[in-house]
C-alpha positions in Angstrom: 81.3 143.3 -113.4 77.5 143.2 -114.0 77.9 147.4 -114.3 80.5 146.9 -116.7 78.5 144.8 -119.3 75.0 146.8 -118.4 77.3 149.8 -119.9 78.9 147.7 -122.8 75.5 146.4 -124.3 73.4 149.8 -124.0 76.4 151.4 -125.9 76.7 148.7 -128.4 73.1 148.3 -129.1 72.6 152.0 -128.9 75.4 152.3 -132.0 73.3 150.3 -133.4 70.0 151.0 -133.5 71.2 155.1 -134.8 72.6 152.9 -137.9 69.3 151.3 -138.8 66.9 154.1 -137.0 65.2 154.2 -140.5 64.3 150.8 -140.3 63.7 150.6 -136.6 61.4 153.6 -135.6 60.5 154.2 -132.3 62.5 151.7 -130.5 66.1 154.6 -130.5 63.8 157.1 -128.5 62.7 154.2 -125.8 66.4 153.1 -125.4 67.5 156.3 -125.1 64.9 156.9 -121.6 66.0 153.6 -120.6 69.5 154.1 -120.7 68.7 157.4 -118.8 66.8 155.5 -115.8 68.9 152.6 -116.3 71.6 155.3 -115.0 69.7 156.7 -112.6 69.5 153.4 -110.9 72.9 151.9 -111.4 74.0 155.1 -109.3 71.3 154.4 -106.8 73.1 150.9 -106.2 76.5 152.1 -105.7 75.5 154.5 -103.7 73.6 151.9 -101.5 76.4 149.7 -101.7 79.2 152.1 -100.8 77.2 153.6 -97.8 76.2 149.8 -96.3 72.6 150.9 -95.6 70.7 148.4 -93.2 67.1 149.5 -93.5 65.3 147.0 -95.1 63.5 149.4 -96.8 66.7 150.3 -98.9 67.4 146.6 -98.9 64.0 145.5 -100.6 64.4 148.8 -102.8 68.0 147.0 -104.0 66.9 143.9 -104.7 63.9 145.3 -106.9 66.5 147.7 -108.8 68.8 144.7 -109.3 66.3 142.9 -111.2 65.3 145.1 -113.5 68.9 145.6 -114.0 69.1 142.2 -114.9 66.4 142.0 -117.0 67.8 144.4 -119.1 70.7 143.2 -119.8 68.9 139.9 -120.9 67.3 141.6 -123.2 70.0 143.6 -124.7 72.8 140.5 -125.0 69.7 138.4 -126.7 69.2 141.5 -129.4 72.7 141.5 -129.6 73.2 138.1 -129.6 70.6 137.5 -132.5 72.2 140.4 -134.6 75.8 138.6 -134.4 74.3 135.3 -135.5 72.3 136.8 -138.2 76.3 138.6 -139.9 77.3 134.5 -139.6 74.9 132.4 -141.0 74.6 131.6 -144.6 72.7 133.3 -147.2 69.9 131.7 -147.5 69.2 131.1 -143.4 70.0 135.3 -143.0 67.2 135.5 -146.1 65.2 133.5 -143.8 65.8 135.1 -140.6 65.1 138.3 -141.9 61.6 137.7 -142.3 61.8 137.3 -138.3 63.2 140.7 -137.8 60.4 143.4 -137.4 58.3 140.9 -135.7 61.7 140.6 -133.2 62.1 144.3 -133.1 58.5 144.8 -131.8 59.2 142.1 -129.4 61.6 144.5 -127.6 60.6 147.4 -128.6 57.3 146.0 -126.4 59.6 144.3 -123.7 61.1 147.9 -123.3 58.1 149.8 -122.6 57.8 147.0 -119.8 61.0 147.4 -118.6 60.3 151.8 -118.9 56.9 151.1 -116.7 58.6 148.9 -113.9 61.6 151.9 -113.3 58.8 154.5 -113.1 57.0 152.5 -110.8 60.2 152.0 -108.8 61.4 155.4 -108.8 57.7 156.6 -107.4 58.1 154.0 -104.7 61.9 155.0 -103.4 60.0 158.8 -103.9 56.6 157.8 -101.7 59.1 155.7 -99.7 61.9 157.9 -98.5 63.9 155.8 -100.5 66.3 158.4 -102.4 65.9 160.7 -99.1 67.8 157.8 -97.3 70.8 157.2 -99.9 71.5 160.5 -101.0 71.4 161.7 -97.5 74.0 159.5 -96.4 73.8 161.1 -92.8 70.3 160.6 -92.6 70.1 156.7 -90.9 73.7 157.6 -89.4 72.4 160.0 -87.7 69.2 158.0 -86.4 71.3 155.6 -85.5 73.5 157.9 -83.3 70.8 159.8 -82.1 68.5 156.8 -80.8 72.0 156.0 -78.9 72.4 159.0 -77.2 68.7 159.0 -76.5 69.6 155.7 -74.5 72.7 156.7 -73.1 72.4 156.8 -69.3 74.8 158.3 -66.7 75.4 158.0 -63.0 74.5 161.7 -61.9 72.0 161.7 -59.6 69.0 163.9 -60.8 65.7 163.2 -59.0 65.7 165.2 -55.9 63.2 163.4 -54.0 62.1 159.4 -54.6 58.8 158.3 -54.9 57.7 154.6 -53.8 61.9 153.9 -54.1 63.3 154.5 -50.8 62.4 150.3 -50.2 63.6 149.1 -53.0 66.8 151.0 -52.9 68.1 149.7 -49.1 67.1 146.5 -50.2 69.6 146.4 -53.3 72.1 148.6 -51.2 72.0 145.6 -48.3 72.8 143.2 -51.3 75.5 144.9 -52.1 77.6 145.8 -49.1 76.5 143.2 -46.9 80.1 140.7 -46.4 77.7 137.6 -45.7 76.0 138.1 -49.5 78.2 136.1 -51.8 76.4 137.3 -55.1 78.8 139.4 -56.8 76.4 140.0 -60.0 73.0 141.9 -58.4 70.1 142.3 -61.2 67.4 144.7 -61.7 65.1 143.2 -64.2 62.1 144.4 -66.0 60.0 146.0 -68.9 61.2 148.9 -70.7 60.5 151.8 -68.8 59.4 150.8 -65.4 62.5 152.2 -63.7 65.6 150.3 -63.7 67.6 153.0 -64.7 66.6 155.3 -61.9 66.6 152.4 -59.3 70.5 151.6 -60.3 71.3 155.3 -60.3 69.9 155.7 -56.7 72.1 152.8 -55.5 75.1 153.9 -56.9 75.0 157.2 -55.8 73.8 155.5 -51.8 76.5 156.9 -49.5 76.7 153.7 -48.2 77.7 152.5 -51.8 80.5 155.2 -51.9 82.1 154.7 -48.4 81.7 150.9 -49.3 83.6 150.1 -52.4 86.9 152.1 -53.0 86.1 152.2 -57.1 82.6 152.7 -59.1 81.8 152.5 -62.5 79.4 153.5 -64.7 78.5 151.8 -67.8 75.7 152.2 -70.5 75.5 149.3 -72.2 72.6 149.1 -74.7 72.1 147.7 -78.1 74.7 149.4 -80.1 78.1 148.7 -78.0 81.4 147.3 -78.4 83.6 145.7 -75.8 86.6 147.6 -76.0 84.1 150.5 -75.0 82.8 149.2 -72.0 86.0 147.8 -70.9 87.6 151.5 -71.7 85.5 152.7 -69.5 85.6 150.7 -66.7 89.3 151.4 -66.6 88.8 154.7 -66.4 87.3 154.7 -63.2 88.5 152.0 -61.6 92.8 152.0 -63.0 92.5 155.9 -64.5 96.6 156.2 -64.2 96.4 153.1 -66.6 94.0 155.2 -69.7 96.2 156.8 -71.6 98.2 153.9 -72.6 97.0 152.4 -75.8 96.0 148.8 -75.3 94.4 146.1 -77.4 91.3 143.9 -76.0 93.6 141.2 -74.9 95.6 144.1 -73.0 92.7 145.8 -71.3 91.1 142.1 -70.4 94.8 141.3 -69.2 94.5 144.5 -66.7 91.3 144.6 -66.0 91.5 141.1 -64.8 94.1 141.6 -62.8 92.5 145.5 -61.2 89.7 143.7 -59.8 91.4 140.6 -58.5 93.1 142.9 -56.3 90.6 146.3 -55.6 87.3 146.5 -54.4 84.9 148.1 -57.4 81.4 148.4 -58.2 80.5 148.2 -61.6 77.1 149.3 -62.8 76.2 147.5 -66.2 73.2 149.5 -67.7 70.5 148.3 -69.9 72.3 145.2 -71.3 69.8 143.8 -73.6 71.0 139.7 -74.4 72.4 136.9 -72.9 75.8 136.7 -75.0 76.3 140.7 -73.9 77.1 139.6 -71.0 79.6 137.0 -72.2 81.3 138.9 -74.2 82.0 141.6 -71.0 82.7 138.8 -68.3 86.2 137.7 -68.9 87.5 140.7 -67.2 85.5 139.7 -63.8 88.2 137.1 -61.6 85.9 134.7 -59.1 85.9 135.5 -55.7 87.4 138.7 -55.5 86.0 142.2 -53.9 84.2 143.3 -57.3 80.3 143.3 -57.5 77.9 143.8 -60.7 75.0 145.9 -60.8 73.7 145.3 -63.8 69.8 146.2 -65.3 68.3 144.3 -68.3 64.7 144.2 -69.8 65.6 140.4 -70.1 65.7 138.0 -67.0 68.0 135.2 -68.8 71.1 138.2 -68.7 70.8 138.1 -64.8 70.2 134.1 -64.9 73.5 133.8 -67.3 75.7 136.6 -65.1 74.7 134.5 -62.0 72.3 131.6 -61.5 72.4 131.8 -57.9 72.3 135.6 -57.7 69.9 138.4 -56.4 67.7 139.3 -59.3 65.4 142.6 -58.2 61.9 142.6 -60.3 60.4 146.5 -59.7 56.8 147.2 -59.2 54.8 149.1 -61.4 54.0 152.9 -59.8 50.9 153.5 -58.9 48.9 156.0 -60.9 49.1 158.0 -58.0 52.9 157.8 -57.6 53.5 158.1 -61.3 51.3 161.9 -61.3 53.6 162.6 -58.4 57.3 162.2 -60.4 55.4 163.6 -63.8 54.1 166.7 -61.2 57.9 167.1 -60.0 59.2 167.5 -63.4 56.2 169.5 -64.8 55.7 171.6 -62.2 58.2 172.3 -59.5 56.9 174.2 -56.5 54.0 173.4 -57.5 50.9 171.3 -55.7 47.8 171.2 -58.4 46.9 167.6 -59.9 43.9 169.0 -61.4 42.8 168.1 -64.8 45.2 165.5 -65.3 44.2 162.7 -67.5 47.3 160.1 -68.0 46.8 156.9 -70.1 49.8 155.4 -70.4 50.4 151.9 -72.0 53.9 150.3 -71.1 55.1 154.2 -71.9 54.5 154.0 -75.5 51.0 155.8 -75.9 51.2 158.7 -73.5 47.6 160.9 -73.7 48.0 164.4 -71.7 45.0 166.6 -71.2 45.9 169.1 -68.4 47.3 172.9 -68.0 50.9 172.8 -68.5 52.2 176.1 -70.1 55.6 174.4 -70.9 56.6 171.0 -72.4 59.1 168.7 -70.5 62.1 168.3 -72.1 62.8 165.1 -74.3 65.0 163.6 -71.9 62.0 163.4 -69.7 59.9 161.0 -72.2 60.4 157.5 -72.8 63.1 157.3 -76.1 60.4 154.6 -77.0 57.8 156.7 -77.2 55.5 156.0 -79.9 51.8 158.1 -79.6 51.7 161.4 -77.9 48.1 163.5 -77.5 48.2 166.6 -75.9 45.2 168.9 -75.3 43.8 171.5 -73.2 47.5 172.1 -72.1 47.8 175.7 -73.1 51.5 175.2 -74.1 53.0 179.1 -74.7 56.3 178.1 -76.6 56.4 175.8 -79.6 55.9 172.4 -78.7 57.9 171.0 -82.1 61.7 172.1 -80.8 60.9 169.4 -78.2 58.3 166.5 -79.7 60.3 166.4 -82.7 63.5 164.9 -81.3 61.2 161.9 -79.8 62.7 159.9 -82.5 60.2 156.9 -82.4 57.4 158.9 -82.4 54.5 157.5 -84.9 51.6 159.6 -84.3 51.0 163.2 -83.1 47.7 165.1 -81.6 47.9 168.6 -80.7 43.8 169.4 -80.2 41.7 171.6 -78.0 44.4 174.7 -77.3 47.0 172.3 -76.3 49.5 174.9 -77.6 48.7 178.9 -77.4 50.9 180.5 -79.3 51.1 181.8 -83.2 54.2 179.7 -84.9 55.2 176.8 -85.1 58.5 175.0 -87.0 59.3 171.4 -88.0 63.1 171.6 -88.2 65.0 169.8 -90.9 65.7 165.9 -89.6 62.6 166.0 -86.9 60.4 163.5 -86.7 62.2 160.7 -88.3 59.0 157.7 -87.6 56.4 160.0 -87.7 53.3 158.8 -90.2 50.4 160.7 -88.9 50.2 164.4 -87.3 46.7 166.1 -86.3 46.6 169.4 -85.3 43.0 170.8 -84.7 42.0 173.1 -82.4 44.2 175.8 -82.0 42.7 179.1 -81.5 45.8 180.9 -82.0 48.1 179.2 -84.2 48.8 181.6 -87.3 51.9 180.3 -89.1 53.6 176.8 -89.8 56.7 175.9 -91.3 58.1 172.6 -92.7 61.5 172.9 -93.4 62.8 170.4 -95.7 63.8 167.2 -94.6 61.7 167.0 -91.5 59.1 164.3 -91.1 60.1 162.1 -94.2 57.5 159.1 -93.5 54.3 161.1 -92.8 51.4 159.8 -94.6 48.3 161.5 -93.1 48.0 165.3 -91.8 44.3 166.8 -90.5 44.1 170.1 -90.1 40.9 171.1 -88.5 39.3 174.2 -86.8 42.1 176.3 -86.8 40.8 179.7 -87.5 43.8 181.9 -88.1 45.4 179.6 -89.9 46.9 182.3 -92.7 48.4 179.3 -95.3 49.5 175.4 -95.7 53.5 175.6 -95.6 55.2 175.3 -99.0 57.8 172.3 -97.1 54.7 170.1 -97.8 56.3 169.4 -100.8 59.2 168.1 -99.6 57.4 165.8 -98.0 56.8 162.6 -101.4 55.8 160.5 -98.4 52.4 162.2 -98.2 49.2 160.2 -99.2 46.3 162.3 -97.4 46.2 165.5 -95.9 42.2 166.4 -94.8 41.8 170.3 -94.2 38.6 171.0 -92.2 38.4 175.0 -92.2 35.4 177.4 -92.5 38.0 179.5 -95.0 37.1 179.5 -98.7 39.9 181.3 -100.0 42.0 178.4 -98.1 40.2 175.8 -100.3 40.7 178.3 -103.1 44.2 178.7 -102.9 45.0 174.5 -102.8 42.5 173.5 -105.3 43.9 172.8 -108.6 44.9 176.2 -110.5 45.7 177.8 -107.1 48.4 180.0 -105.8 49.1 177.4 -103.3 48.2 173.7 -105.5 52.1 173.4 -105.7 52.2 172.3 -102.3 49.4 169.6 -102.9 50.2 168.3 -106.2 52.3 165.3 -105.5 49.4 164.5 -102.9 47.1 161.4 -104.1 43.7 162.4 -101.6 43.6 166.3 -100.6 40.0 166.7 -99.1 38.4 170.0 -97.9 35.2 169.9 -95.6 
């Protein structure tokens, strides 16, 4: 409705002012812009509203856009409004009111430079911002979103070869489990993110003992993003799989389910479950006192107080620095029995610091999805680091110094990098070409570039990149400078940049 009249009053008042543009000069050439951003940014809203964005950047964005919006049309509807009471009136009081009209007229035609100030200063924001990035590419936070859930999604398959500091731990849970005098069907591994609940459950459910004990197991990653059809789906699968391919409704899976592990003896594995009432919403299909036990893991102790007050709730120990080198070592390096050089500052596996030989990067399954600061140096990687750092998708801050990669190319692929606000790449003897494709790294605000000799050219994707307030180039190259300064071959790229600095 509000679009409706925000269309009827610019056309109205546009009519209008084309009539009497003799006597109202200026004011038909400011409408006209306005009408054009006031476009712009009525599209921007349904867009936002048809594609149900949660960021609350887009959110804050809306709300700003709205008000102008609405200012807008105050203005117009009291123009019109004034012009329809001036065709009504008497005589004498439109004599009168006339007198009133330029003075009026400058009035708006002052109120609509204000209103053509606040739109540019909102269309630079959503620009700097990511903003129009976010809406017009619809698949952008879909694609987060999916992609920070499969980041999390954990399976059963038993990957680690060999345990370290586990083998304890592990009989202990298995004992809970198995043992017929243990009357705790719910069994909890609780914890901060990271310190190995994930591993510790996998371990246990792949325990021979585990498998010769209970005649069904299932595995179930839980997370943030789930629904409980899901987990119930796949529950049935493993534990009543000649019962999947009928189409059922909650009611008719709780209904079965119910009734499955009243009667068989199962072990379900409830991964990362993250709040209290996730657990209530997945506990109707669990009879009492029946040959079914939980497994579940959480990062909060109140889900394994709620599942089971009474129950077995397992709180890991941190690794030792020692023990933690050893699993890095086994993934890094297998076959292999150097620790030398190894520096590893790690702080509850968000900050992760690396300053050792390591020709190859793990892959990104190896990191913590939480990741948010990675340095590397000294780590003489041969293949392109990017393919692999760039799908750490809550990554904030990047370091590649001191020849931490060796090679000559490097590529930021469209959609990498989603969180990342500062990259410094210094250092690297024999890094020649870089490309930014667009798209990729849509939130960086600061890049360094610094003693990297062969270094041919700044790629021309920086100016995809609107989010970009400093970029600091530190290079013993004049024509480098040359090219970027103002007048350049290359200023194109560095334009839209508010501080460019060469030392």
């Amino acid at each position: 409705m509000a679009e409706t009249l925000l269309s009827f009053g610019v056309e109205k008042l546009w009519d209008l002012l084309v009539r009497e543009s003799d006597r109202f000069q200026g004011v038909k050439k400011q409408f006209n812009e306005l009408r054009s951003d006031l476009n712009k940014l009525r599209c921007f809203l349904e867009d936002a509203d048809a594609k149900k964005h949660q960021s609350a950047m887009v959110s804050n964005t809306v709300k700003e856009v709205k008000e102008i919006v609405y200012d807008t049309e105050d203005i117009i509807e009291t123009f019109l409004r004034k012009k329809q009471l001036g065709r009504t009136r008497g005589m004498k009081k439109r004599i009168k009111e006339f007198a009133c009209v330029l003075p009026d007229r400058r009035k708006i035609a002052i109120d609509m430079e204000g209103l053509s100030k606040r739109i540019a200063k909102v269309i630079c924001d959503m620009q700097s911002l990511g903003v129009q990035q976010v809406i017009v590419n619809d698949e952008y936070m879909q694609s987060l979103q999916e992609r920070q859930r499969n980041m999390r999604q954990t399976f059963s398959n038993n990957n680690e070869s060999a345990l370290v500091g586990l083998e304890e731990n592990v009989k202990k849970l298995v004992g809970h489990l198995v043992e017929v005098e243990d009357s705790s069907q719910v069994v909890s591994i609780t914890g901060m993110g990271g310190i190995g609940k994930t591993t510790l459950a996998r371990q246990v459910f792949n325990h021979e003992t585990v498998k010769s004990h209970f005649a069904q197991l299932a595995w179930v990653c839980v997370s943030q993003q789930f629904t409980r059809k899901y987990v119930w789906q796949t529950i049935l699968r493993k534990v009543g799989p000649e019962y999947i391919k009928l189409e059922m409704t909650e009611d008719e899976l709780q209904e079965k389910l119910f009734r499955l592990l009243g009667t068989r003896k199962a072990l379900i594995v409830l991964d990362d479950i993250w709040r209290e009432e996730d657990w209530d919403m997945i506990e109707p299909i669990f009879p009492l006192g029946k040959g079914w036990k939980v497994l579940l893991t959480s990062r909060n102790e109140g889900v394994a107080l709620r599942a089971n007050p009474n129950g077995f709730i397992f709180k890991p120990d941190c690794l030792t620095p020692e023990e933690s080198w050893t699993i890095f070592r086994r993934i890094v390096f297998p076959g292999e029995n150097t620790t030398e050089g190894l520096v590893l500052d790690c702080d509850q596996l968000k900050h992760l610091n690396l300053r050792i030989y390591m020709p190859r990067l793990p892959d990104e399954q190896h990191f913590p999805w939480h990741l948010r600061n990675i340095s590397l140096a000294e780590c003489c990687l041969k293949e392109d680091p990017m393919p692999i750092l760039e799908k750490l998708l809550q990554l904030n801050e990047v370091s590649l110094s001191h020849q931490s990669f060796c090679g000559k190319r490097m590529v930021c692929s469209d959609g990498g990098f989603p969180q990342l606000q500062k990259l410094d790449l210094c250092g690297l003897e024999e890094w020649e070409e870089w490309i930014v494709e667009e798209g990729s790294m849509p939130r960086l605000r600061k890049l360094t570039i610094r003693n990297d000799p062969k270094l041919k050219e700044l790629p021309d994707g920086l100016k995809f990149i609107t989010s970009l307030k400093e970029v600091h180039v530190i290079l013993n190259n004049w024509d480098f400078k040359k090219k970027l300064s103002r007048g350049g071959e290359d200023y194109y790229k560095v334009q839209h940049i508010p501080l460019v600095r060469f030392l």
